[in-house]
Residue frames as a rotation matrix with the C-alpha (Angstrom) as fourth column:
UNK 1
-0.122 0.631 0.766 16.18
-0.337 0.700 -0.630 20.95
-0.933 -0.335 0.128 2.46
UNK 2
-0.853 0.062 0.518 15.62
0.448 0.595 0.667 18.15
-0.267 0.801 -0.536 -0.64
UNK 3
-0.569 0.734 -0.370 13.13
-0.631 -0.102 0.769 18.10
0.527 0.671 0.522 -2.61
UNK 4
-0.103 0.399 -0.911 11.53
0.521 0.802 0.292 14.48
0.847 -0.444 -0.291 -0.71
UNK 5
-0.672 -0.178 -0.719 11.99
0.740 -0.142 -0.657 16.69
0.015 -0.974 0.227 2.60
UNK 6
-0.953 0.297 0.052 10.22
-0.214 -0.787 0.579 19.57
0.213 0.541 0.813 0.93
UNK 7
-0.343 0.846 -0.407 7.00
-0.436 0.240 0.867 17.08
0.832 0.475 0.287 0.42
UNK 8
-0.387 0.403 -0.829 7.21
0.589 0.800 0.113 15.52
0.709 -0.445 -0.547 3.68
UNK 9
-0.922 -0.035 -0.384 7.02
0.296 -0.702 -0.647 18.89
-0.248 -0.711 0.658 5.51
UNK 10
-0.923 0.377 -0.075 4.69
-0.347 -0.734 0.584 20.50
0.165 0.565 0.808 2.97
UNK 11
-0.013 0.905 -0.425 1.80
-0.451 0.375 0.810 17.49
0.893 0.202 0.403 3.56
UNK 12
-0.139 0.084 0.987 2.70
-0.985 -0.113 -0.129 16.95
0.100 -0.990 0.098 7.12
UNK 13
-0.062 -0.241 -0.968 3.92
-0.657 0.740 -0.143 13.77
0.751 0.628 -0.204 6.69
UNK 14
0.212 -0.201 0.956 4.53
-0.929 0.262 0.261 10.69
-0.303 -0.944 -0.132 9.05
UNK 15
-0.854 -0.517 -0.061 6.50
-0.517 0.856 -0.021 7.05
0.062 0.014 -0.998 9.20
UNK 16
0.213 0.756 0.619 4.28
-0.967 0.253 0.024 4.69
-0.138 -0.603 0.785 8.88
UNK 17
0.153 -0.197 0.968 4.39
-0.847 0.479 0.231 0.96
-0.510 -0.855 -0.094 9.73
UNK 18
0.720 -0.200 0.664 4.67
0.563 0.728 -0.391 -1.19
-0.406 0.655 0.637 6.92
UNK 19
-0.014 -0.882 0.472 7.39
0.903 0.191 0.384 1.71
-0.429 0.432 0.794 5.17
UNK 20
-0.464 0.283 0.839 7.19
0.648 -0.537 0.540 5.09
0.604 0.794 0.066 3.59
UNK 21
-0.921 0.119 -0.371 5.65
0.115 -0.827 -0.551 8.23
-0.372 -0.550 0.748 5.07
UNK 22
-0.599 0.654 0.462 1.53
0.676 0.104 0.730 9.19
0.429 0.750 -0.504 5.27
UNK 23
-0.991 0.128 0.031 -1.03
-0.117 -0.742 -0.660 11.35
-0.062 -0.658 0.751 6.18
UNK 24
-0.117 0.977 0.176 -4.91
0.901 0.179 -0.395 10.63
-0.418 0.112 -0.902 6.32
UNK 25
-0.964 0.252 0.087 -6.16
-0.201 -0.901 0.386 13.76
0.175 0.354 0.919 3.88
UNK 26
-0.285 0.921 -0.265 -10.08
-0.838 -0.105 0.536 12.35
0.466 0.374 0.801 4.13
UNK 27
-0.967 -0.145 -0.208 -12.30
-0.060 0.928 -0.367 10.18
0.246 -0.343 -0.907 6.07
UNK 28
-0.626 0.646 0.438 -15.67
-0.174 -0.662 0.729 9.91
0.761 0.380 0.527 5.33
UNK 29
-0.551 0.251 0.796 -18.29
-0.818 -0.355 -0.454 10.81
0.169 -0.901 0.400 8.41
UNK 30
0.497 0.725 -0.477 -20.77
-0.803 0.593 0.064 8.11
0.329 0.351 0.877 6.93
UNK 31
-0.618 -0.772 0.147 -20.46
-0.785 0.618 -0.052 4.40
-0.050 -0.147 -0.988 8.31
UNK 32
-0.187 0.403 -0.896 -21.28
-0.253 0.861 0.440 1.30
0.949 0.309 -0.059 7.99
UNK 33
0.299 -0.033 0.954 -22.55
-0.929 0.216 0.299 -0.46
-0.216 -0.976 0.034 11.15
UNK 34
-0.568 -0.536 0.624 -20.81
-0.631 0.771 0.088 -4.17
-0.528 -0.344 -0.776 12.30
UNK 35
-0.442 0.324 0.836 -23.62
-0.143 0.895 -0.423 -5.85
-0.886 -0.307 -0.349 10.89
UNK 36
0.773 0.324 -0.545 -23.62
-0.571 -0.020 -0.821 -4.52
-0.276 0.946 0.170 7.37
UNK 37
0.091 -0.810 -0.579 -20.09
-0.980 0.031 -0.196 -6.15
0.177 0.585 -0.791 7.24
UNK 38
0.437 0.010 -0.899 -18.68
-0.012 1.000 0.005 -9.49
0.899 0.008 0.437 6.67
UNK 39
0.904 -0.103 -0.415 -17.69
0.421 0.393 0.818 -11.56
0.078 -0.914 0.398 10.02
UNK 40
-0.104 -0.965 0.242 -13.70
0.862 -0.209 -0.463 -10.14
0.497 0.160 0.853 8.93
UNK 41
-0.321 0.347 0.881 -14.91
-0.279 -0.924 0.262 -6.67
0.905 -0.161 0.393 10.31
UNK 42
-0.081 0.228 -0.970 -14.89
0.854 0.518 0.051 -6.19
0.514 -0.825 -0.237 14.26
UNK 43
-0.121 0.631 -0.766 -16.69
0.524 -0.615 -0.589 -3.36
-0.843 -0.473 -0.256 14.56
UNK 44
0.650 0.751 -0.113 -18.26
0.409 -0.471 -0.782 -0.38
-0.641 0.462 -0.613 12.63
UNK 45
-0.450 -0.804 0.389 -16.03
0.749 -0.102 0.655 1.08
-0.487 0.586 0.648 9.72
UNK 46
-0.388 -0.523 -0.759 -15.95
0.000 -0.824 0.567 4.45
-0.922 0.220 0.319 7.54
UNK 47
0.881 0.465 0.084 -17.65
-0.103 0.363 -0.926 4.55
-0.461 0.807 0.368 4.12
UNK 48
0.578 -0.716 0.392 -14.13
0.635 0.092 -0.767 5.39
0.512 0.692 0.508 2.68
UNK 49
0.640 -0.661 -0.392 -10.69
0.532 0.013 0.847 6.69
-0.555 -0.750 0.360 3.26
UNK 50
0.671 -0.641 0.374 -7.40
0.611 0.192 -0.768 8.31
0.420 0.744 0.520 1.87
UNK 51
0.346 -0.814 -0.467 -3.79
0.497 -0.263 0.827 9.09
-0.796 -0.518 0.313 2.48
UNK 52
0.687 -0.554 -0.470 -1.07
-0.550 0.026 -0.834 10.13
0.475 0.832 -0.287 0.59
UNK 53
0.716 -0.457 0.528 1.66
0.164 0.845 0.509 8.23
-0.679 -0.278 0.680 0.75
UNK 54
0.779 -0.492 -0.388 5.33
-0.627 -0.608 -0.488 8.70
0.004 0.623 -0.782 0.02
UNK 55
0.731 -0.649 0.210 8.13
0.625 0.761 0.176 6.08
-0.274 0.002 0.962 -0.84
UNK 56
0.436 -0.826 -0.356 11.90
-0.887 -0.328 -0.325 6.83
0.152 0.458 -0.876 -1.50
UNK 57
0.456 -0.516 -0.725 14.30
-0.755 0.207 -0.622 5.20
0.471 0.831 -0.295 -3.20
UNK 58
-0.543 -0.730 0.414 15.76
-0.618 0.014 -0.786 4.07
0.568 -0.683 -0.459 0.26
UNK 59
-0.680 0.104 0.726 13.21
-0.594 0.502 -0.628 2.22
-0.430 -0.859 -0.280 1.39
UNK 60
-0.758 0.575 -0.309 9.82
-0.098 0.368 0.925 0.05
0.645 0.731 -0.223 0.44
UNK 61
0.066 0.889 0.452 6.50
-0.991 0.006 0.133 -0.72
0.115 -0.457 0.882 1.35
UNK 62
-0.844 -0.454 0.286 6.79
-0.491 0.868 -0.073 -3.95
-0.215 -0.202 -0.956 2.91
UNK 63
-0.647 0.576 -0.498 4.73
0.102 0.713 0.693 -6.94
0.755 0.398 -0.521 2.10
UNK 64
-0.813 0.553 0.181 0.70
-0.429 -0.360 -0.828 -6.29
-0.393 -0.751 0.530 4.19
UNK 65
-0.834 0.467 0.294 -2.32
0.274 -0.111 0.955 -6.65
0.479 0.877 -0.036 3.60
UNK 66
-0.882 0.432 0.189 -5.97
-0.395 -0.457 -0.797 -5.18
-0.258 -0.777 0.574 4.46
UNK 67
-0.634 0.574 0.518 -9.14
0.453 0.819 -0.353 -6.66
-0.626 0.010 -0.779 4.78
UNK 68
0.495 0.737 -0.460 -10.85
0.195 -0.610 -0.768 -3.97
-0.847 0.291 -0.445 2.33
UNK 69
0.431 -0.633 0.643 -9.95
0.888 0.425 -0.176 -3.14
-0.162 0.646 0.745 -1.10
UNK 70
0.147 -0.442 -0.885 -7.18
0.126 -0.879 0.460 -0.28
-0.981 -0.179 -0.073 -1.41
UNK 71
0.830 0.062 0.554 -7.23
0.556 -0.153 -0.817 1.78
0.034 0.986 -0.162 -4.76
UNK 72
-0.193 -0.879 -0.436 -3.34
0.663 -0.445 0.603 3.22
-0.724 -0.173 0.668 -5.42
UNK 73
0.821 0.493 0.287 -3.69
0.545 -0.527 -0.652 6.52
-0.170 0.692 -0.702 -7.38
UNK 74
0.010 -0.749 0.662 -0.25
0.999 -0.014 -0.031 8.00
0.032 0.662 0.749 -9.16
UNK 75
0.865 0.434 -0.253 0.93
0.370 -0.891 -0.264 11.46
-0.340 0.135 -0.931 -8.50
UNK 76
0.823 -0.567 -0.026 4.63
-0.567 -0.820 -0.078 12.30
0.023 0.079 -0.997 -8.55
UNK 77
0.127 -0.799 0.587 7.88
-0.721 0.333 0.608 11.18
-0.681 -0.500 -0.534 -8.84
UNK 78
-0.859 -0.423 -0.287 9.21
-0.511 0.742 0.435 7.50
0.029 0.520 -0.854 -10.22
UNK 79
0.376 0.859 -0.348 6.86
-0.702 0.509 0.499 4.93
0.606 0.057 0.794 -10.92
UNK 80
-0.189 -0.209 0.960 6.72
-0.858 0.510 -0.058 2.19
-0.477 -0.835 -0.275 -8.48
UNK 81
-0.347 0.072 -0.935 6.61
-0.359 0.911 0.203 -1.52
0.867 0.406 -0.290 -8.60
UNK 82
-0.034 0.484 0.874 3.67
-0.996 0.051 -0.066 -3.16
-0.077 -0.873 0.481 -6.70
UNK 83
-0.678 -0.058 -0.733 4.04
-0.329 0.915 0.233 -6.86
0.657 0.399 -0.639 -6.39
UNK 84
0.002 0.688 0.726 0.88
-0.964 0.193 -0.180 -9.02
-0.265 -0.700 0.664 -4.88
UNK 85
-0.894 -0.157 -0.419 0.42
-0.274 0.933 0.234 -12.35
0.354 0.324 -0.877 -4.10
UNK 86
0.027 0.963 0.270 -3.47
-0.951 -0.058 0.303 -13.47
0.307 -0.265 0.914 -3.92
UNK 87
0.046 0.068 0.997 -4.47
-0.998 0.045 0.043 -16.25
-0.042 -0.997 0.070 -1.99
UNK 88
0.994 -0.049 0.099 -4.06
0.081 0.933 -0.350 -19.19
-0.075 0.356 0.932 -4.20
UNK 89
0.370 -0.849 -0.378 -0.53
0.132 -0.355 0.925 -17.59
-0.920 -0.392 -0.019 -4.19
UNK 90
0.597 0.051 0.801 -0.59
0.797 -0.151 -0.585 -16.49
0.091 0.987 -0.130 -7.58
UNK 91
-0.293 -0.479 -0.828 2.37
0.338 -0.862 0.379 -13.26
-0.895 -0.169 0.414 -7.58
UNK 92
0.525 0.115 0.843 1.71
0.789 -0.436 -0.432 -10.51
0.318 0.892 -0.320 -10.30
UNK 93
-0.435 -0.892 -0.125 4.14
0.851 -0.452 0.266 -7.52
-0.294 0.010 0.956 -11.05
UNK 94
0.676 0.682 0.278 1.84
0.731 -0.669 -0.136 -4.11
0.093 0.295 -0.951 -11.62
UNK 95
-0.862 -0.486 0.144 3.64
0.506 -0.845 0.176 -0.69
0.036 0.224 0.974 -12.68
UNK 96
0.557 0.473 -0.682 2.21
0.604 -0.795 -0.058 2.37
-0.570 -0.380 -0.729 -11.01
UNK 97
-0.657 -0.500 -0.564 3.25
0.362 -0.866 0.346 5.94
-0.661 0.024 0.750 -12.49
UNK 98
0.536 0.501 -0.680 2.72
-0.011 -0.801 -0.598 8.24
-0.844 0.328 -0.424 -15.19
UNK 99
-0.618 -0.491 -0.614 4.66
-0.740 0.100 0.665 6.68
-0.265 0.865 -0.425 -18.31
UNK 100
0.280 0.960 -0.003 1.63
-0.624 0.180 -0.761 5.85
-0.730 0.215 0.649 -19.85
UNK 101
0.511 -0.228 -0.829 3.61
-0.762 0.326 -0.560 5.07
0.398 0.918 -0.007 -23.34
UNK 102
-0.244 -0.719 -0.651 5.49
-0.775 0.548 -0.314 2.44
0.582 0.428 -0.691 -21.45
UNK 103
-0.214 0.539 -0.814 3.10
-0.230 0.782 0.579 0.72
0.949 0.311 -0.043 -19.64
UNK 104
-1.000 -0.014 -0.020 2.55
0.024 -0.516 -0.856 2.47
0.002 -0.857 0.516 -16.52
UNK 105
-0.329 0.944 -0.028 -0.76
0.642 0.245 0.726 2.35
0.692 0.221 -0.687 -15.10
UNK 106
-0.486 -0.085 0.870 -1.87
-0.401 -0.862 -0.309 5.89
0.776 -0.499 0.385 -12.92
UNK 107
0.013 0.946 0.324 -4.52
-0.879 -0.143 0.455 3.38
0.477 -0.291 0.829 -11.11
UNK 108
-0.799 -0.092 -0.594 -4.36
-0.085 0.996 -0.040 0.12
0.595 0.018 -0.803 -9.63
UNK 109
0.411 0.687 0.599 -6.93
-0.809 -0.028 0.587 -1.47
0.420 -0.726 0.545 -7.14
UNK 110
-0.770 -0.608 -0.191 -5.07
-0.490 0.757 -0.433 -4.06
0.408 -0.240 -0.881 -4.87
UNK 111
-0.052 0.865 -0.499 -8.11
-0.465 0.422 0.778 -6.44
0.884 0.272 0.381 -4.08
UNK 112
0.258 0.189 0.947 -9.05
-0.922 -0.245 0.300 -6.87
0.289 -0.951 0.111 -0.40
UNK 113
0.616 -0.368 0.697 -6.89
-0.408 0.608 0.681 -10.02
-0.674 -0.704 0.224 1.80
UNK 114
0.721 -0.561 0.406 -4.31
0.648 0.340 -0.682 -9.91
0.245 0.755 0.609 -0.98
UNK 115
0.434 -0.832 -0.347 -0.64
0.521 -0.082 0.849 -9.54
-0.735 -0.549 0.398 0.09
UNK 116
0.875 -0.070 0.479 1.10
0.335 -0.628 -0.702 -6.12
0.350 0.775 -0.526 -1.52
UNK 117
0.517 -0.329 -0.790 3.95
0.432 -0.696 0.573 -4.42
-0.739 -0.638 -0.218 -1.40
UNK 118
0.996 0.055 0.067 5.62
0.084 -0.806 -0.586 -1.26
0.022 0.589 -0.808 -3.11
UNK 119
-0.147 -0.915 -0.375 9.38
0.733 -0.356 0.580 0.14
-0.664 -0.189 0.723 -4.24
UNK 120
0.735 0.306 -0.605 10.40
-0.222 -0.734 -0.642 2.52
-0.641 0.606 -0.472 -6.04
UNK 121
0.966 0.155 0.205 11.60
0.113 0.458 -0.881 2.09
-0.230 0.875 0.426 -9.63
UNK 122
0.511 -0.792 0.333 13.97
0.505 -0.036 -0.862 4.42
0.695 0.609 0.382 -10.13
UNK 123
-0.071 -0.702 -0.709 17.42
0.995 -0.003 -0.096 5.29
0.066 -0.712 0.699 -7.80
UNK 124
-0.630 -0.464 -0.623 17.48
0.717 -0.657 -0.235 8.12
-0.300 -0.595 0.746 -5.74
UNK 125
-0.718 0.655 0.235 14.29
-0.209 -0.525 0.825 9.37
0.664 0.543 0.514 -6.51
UNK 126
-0.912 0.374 0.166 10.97
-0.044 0.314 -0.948 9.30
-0.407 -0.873 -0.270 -4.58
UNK 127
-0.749 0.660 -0.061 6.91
0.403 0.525 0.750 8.30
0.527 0.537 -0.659 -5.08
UNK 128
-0.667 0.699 0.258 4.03
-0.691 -0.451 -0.565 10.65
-0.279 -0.555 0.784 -4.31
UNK 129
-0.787 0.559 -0.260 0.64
0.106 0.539 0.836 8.44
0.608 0.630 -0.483 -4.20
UNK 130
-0.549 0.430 0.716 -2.15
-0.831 -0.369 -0.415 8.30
0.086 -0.824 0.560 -2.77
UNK 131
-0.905 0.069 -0.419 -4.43
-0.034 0.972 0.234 5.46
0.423 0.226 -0.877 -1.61
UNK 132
-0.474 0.817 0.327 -7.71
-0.836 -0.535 0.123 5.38
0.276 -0.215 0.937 -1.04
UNK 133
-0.991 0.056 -0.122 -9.69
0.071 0.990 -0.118 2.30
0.114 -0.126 -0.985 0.96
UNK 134
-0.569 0.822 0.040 -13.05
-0.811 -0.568 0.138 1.24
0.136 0.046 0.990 1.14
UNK 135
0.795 0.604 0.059 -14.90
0.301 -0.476 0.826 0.31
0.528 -0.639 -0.560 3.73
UNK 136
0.851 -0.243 0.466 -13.28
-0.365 -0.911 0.192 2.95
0.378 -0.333 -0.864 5.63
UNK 137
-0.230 -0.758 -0.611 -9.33
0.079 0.611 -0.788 1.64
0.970 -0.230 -0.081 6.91
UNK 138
0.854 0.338 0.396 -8.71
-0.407 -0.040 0.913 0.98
0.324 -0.940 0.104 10.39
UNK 139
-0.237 -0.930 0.281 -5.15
-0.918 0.120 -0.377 -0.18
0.317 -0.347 -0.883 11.80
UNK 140
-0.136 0.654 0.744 -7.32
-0.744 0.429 -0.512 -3.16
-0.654 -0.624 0.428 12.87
UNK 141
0.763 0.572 0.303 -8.03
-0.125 0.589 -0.798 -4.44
-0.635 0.571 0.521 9.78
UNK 142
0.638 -0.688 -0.345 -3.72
-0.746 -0.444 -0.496 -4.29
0.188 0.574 -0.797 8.98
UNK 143
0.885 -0.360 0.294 -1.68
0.080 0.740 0.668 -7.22
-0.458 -0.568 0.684 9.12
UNK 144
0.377 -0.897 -0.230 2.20
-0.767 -0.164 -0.620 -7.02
0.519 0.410 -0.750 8.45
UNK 145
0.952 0.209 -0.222 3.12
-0.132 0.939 0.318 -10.39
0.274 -0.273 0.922 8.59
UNK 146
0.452 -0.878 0.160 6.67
-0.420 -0.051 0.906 -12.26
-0.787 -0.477 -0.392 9.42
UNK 147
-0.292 -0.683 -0.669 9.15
-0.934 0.052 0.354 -12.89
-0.206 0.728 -0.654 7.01
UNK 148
-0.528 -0.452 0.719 9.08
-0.822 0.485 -0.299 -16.42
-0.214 -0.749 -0.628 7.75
UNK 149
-0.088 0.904 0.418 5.34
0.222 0.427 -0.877 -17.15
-0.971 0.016 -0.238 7.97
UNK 150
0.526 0.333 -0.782 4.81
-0.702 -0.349 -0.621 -15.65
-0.480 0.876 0.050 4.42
UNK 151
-0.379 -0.794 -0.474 7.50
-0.910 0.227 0.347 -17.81
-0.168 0.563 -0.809 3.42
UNK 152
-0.745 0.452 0.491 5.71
0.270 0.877 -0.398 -20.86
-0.610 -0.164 -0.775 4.59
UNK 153
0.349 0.904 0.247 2.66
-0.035 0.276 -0.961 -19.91
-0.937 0.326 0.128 2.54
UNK 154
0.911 -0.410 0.056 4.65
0.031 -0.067 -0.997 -19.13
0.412 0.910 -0.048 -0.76
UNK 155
0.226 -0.965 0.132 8.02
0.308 0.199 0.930 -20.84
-0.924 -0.170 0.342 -0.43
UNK 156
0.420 -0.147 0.896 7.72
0.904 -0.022 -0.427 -20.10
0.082 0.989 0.124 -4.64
UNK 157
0.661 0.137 0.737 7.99
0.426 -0.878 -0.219 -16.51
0.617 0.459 -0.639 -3.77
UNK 158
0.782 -0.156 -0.603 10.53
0.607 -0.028 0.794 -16.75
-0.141 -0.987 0.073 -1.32
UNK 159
-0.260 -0.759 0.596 13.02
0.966 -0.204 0.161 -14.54
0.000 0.618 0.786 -3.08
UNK 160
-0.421 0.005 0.907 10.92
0.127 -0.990 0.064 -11.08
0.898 0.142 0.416 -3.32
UNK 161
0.680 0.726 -0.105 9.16
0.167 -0.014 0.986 -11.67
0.714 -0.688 -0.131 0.14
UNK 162
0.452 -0.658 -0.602 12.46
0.862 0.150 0.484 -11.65
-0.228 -0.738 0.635 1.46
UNK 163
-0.393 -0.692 0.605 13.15
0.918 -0.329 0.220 -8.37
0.047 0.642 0.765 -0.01
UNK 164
-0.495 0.416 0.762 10.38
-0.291 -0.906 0.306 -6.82
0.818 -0.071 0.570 0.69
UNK 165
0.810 0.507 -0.295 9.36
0.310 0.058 0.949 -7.92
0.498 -0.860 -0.110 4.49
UNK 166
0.437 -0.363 0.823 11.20
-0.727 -0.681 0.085 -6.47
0.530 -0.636 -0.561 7.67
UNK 167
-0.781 -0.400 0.479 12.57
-0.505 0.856 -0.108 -9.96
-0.367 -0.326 -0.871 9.74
């Protein structure tokens, strides 16, 4: 067994739906109720969350986004490139890892109903992270869009959206 096989066994991994492999590690008992949240929120929600979350080299996190804001925390492996486009369709280019001296950040916060997605940097290599949302995720509040549509909103960006969405 790899090393990447090693980590998915070891943390009792799973495929999930936008790319990459996760596991809830935490979900906190505390909730909000429907009516502490904005109208975006259709029903009662978690104070907070977190996975980990594993990329390889072979795949990406595809372009998503979630109605809540999701904090990416650096553990292992290659840094990653997260690319987001925010709703004026502004794209920015953010380095996750642990090469501090070259401008790696261990920390990001992707900023709730802003479109994200993740590769890894470097070949044949893989990305331990973890992510951590707040108010609590929900599969509800996940939208993996079509290729297509995304294009229509940012035809500018039509070049890494097509790289990083599924059809």
């Amino acid at each position: 067994m790899n090393k990447i096989e090693n980590i998915i066994k070891a943390l009792d991994l799973k495929p999930h739906p936008e790319g990459g492999y996760y596991k809830e590690t935490y979900r906190c008992v505390g909730e909000i109720k429907k009516e502490n949240l904005s109208a975006d929120f259709n029903g009662n929600r978690n104070y907070s969350t977190c996975i980990y979350f594993l990329l390889t080299s072979d795949t990406f996190s595809a372009f998503h986004r979630i109605r809540q804001d999701e904090i990416w925390h650096f553990y292992d492996g290659s840094p990653i490139n997260l690319h987001t486009i925010n709703t004026e369709g502004i794209y920015s280019l953010i380095v996750i890892g642990n090469e501090i001296e070259k401008g790696n950040i261990p920390q990001y916060v992707v900023p709730a109903g802003v479109w994200f997605a993740a590769k890894v940097i470097n070949e044949n290599d893989y990305s331990l992270l973890g992510c951590t949302v707040s108010p609590g995720f929900n599969f509800n509040d996940f939208e993996l869009p079509n290729r297509i549509d995304l294009i229509n909103n940012f035809p500018q960006h039509s070049k890494i959206i097509t790289e990083l969405t599924w059809k």
